[in-house]
C-alpha positions as CSV (number, residue, x, y, z in Angstrom):
1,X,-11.4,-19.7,5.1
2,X,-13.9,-17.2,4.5
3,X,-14.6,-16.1,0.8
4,X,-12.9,-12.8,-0.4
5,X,-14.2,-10.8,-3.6
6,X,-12.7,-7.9,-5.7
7,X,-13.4,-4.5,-6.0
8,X,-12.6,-3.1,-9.0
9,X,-13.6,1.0,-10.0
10,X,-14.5,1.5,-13.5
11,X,-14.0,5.0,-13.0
12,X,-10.8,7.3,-12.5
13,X,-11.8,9.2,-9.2
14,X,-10.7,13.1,-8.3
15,X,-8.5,13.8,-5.8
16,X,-11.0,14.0,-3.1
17,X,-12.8,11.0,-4.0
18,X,-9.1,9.2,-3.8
19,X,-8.6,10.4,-0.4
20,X,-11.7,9.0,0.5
21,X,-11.6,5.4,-1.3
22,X,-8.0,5.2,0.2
23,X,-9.7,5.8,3.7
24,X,-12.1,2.9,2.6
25,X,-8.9,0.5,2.3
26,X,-9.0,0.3,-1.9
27,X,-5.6,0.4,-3.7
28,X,-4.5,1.7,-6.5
29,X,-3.3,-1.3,-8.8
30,X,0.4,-0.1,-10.1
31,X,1.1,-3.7,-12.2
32,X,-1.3,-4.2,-14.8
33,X,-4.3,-1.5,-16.0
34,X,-4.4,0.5,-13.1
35,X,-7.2,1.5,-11.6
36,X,-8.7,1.2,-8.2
37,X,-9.3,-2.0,-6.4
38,X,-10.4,-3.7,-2.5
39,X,-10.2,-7.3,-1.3
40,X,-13.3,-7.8,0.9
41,X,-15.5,-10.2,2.3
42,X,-18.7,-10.1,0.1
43,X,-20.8,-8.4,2.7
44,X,-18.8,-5.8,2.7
45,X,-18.5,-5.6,-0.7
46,X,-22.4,-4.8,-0.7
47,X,-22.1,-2.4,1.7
48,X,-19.3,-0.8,-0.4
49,X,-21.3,-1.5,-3.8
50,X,-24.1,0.6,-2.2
51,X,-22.3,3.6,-1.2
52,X,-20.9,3.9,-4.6
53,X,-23.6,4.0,-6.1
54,X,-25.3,6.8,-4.0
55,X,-21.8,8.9,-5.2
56,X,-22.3,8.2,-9.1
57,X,-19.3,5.4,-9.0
58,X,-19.7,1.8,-10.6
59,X,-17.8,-1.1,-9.7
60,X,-16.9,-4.8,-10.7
61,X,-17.3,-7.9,-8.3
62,X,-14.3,-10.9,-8.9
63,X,-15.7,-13.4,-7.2
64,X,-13.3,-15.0,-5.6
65,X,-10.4,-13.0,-5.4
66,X,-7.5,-14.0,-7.0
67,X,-4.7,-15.0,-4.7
68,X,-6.7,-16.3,-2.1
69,X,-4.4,-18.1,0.5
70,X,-1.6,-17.3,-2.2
71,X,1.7,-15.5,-0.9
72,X,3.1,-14.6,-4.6
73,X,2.2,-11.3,-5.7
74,X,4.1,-9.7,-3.3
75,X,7.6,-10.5,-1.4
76,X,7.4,-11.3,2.0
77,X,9.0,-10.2,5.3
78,X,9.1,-14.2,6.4
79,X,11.6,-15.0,3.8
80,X,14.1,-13.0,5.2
81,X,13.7,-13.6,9.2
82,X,17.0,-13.7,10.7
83,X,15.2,-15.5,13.5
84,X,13.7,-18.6,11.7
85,X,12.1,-19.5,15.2
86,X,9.8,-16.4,14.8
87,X,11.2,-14.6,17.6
88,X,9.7,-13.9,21.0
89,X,8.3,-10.6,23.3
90,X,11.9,-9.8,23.9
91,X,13.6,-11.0,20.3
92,X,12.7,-9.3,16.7
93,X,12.7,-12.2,14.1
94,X,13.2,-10.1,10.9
95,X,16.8,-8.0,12.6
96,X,17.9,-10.6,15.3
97,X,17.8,-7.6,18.1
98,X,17.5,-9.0,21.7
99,X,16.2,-7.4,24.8
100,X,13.6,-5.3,22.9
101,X,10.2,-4.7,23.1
102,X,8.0,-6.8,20.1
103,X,4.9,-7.4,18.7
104,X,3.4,-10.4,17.0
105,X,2.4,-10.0,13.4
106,X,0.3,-12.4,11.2
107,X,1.7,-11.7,7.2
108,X,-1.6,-11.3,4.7
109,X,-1.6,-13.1,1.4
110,X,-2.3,-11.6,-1.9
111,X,-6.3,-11.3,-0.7
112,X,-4.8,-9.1,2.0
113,X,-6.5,-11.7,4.5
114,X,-4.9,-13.3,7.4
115,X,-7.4,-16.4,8.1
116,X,-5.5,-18.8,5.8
117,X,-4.4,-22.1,6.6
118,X,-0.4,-22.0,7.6
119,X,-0.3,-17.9,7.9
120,X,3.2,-16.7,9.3
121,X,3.9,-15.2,12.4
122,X,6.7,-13.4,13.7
123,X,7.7,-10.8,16.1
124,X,8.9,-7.3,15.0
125,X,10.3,-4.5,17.1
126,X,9.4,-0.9,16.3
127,X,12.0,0.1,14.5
128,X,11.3,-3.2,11.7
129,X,7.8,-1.7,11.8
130,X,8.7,1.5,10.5
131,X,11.5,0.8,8.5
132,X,10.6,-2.5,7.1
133,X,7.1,-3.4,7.3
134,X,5.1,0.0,6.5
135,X,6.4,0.9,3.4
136,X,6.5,-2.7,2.3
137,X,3.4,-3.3,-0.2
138,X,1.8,-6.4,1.5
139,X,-0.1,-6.3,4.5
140,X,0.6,-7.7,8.0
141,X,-1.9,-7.6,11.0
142,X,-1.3,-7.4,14.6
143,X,-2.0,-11.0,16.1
144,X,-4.2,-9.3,18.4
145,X,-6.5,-9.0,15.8
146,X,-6.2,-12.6,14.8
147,X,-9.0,-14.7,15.5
């Protein structure tokens, strides 16, 4: 597993500059203090570091990230699969549809990472993607983009 760090702003940003950081991939944390935070390898927390600094923004580094390989903060979609064999191209594991078009998707844990040991997978049709899986607060990644 690679090593994940935390972003954290110490700042409240404008409008604009939320736009932007929300671009970037940071969150803003709802449980807790609020505040805006990024789960990132650290050099690309670096990279990040760097252009805050050139816009007048400071940050904190957790090092590591809480959560790594953790599945807790968050529910997950694998807990509900209808389909406890993961589905297939042609079966959706989270609605039990058949003869549909799927995709493969690799659930994140509460680093937002998907390189951690015993990672579910499961295919989703398009209609669980939009209904189920993008509004739902933890992330999932095509298996395409799995290494």
């Amino acid at each position: 597993m690679k090593p994940r760090v935390l972003l954290v702003l110490k700042a409240s940003p404008d409008p604009v500059m939320q736009e932007r950081l929300e671009d970037l991939g940071f969150f803003r944390n709802v449980n807790g203090r609020g505040g805006w935070r990024r789960f990132c390898d650290p050099a690309e927390a670096a990279r990040l570091l760097e252009w805050l600094k050139q816009r007048r923004f400071s940050a904190q580094v957790i090092s590591p990230a809480p959560g790594r390989g953790q599945r807790q903060r968050y529910p997950c979609l694998s807990a509900g699969l209808v389909r406890t064999d993961g589905g297939g191209p042609a079966a959706c594991a989270l609605c039990g549809a058949a003869n549909i078009p799927c995709r493969k998707w690799i659930e994140g844990d509460d680093t937002d990472s998907i390189q951690y040991p015993g990672a579910p997978g499961f295919y989703m049709c398009g209609r669980c993607v939009r209904e189920r899986m993008q509004p739902h607060p933890r992330f999932y990644a095509p298996a395409d983009d799995c290494l």
